[in-house]
C-alpha positions in Angstrom: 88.0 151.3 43.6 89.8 148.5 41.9 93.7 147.8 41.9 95.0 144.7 40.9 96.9 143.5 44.1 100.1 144.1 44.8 101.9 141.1 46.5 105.6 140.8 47.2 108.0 137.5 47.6 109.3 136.8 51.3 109.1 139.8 52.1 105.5 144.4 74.3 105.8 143.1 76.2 102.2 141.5 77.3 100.8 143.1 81.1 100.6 140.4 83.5 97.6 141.6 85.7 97.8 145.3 84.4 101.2 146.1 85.9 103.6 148.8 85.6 106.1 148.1 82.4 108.3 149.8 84.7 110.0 147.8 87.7 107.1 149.8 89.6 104.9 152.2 90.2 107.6 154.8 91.9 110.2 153.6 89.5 108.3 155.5 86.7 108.6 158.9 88.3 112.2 158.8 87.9 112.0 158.0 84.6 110.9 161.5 83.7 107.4 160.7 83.1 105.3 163.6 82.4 102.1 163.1 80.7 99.6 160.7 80.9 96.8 159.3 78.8 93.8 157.7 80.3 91.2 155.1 78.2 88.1 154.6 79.4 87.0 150.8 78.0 83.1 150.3 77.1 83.3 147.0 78.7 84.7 146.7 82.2 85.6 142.8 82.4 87.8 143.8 79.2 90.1 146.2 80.7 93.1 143.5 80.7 92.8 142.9 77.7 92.4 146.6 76.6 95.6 147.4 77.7 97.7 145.0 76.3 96.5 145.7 73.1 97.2 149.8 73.5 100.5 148.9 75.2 101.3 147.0 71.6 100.0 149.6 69.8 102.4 151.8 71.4 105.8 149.9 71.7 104.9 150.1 68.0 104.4 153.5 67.5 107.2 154.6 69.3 110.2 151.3 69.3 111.7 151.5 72.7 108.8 153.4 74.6 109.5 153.6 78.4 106.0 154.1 79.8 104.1 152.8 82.5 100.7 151.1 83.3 97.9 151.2 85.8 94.4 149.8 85.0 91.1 149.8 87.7 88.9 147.4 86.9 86.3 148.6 88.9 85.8 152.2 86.7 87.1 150.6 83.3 90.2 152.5 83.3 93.7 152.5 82.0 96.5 155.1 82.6 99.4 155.5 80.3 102.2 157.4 81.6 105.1 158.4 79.4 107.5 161.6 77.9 105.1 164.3 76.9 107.0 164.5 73.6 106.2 160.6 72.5 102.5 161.0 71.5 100.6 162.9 69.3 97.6 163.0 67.1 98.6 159.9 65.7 98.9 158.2 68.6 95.1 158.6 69.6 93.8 157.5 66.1 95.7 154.7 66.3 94.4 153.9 70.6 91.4 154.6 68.9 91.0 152.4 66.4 88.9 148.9 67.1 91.6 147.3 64.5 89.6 144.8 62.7 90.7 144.0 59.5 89.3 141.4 57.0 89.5 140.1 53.8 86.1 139.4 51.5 85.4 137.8 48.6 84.0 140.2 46.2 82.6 144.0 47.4 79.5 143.7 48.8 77.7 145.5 51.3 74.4 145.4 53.7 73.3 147.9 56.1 72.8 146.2 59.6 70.7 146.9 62.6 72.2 150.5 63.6 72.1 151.3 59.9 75.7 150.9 59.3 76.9 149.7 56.2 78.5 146.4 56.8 80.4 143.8 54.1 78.7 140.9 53.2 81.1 138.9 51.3 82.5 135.4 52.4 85.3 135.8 55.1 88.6 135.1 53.7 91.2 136.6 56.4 90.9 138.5 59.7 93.0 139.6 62.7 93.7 136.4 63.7 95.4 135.2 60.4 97.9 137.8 60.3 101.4 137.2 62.3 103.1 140.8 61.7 101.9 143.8 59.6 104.5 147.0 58.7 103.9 150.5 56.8 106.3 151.2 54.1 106.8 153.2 51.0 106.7 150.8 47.8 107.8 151.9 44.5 104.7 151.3 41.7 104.1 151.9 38.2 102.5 155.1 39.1 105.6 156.6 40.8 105.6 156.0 44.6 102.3 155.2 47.6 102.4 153.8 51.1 101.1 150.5 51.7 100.9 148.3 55.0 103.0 145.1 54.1 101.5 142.0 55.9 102.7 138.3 56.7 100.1 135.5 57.1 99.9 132.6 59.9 100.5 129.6 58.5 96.5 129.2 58.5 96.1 132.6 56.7 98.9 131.2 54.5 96.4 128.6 53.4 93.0 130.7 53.4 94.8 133.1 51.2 96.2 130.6 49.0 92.8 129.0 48.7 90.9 132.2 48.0 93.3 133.7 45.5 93.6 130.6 43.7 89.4 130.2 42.9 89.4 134.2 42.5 92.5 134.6 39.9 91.7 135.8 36.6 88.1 136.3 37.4 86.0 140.0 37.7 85.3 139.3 41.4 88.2 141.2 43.8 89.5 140.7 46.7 87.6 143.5 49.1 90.1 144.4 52.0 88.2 145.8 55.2 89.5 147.8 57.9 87.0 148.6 60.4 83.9 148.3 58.0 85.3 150.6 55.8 86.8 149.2 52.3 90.5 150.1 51.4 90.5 148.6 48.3 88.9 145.9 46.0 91.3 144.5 43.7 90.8 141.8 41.2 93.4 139.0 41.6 96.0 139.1 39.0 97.5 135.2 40.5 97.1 133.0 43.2 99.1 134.3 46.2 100.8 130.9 47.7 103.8 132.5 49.8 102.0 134.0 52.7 103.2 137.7 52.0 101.6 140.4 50.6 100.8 144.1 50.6 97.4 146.6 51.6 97.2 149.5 48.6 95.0 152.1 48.5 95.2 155.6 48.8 97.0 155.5 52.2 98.7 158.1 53.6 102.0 157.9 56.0 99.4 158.6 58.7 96.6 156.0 58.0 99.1 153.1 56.8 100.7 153.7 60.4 97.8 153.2 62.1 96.3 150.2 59.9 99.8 148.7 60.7 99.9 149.4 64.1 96.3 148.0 65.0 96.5 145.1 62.6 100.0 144.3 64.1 98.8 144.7 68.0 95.5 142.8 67.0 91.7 144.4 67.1 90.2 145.8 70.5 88.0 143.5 72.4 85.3 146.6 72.9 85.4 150.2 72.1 87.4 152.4 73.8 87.4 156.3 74.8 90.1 158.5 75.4 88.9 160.3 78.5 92.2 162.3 79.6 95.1 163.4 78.4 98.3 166.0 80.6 100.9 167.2 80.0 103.3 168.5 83.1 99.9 168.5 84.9 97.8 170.4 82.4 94.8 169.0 80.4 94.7 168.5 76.8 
């Protein structure tokens, strides 16, 4: 799947110590809290940082969010608590998701140890290179698609520019990774120098939400599980 890539011109609050977002633990049962989500992390020492990176997926999701915290180190655990009617599907794709998102030279592929298909291309971006990512509806020649509109760090500024620079005007692309699985590989139509750009594919609403959202909130330090989730009480 080759595009040639779109680019546009200029386009949580962190837990301290896993803590309530509320004032406190009491305080969030006068906030008419009345579901809960519990994550189970794969790595125990990681829970900290587990949490802060759901609770950023979340103020994104839902701009305003008044939910609470709890994490136990000991089992691995985190608790969300929240309004019943401010999660959905959505929300556990997007808890789900480890988030990592790079950008390869050229479309290559390997299959690794577990017999996973894995890209083998040089590195150009990752995570850590993006400041802010956002899903929108862009207008193309085609008609209309969603995208996931991205701003670099000043050091992605300058890894982009680098890499779309040698890569412009040739037949290698510019493979775009999210979670080991390629969105797109488009050939570079000219160097992109400002810093700004834009993910294409064949994203829906749902999935550019999510790559937004976990690019945004950065990627998971270890794989997660959704172990729980009530509502008024009940399972789901």
């Amino acid at each position: 799947m080759k595009k040639r890539l779109a680019f546009i011109a200029a386009a949580a609050m962190l837990l301290s110590g896993c803590g309530s977002k509320s004032d406190s633990s009491e305080a969030s049962s006068d906030r008419g809290f009345n579901s809960s989500i519990t994550i189970k992390a794969e790595d125990s020492s990681k829970v900290k940082e587990c949490a802060e990176v759901a609770e950023s997926r979340l103020e994104y999701l839902y701009p305003g969010l008044k939910s609470s915290v709890s994490c136990d180190k000991d089992t691995a655990k985190i608790e969300f608590r929240m309004k019943s009617d401010e999660w959905n599907a959505t929300t556990f794709d997007v808890l789900n998701r480890y988030g990592s998102l790079e950008f390869r030279k050229g479309a290559d592929t390997e299959k690794n140890a577990d017999g996973q298909t894995v890209p083998t291309g040089e590195l150009v971006l990752e995570n850590a290179d993006i400041a802010e990512a956002s899903s929108t509806l862009v207008k193309t020649e085609a008609g209309e698609e969603y995208a996931v509109v991205f701003t670099t760090t000043d050091a992605g500024k300058d890894k982009l520019a680098s890499a779309t620079t040698e890569l412009a005007g040739t037949s290698t692309p510019l493979s775009i990774w999210f979670d080991n699985e390629m969105i797109s590989a488009p050939t570079v139509a000219a160097p992109i120098v400002e810093g700004q750009s834009m993910i294409t594919g064949d994203l829906t609403p749902e999935s550019s939400t999510y790559i937004a959202a976990a690019i945004d909130s950065g990627a998971l330090p270890c794989g997660i599980e959704i172990t729980e989730c009530k509502v008024e009480g009940e399972k789901k």
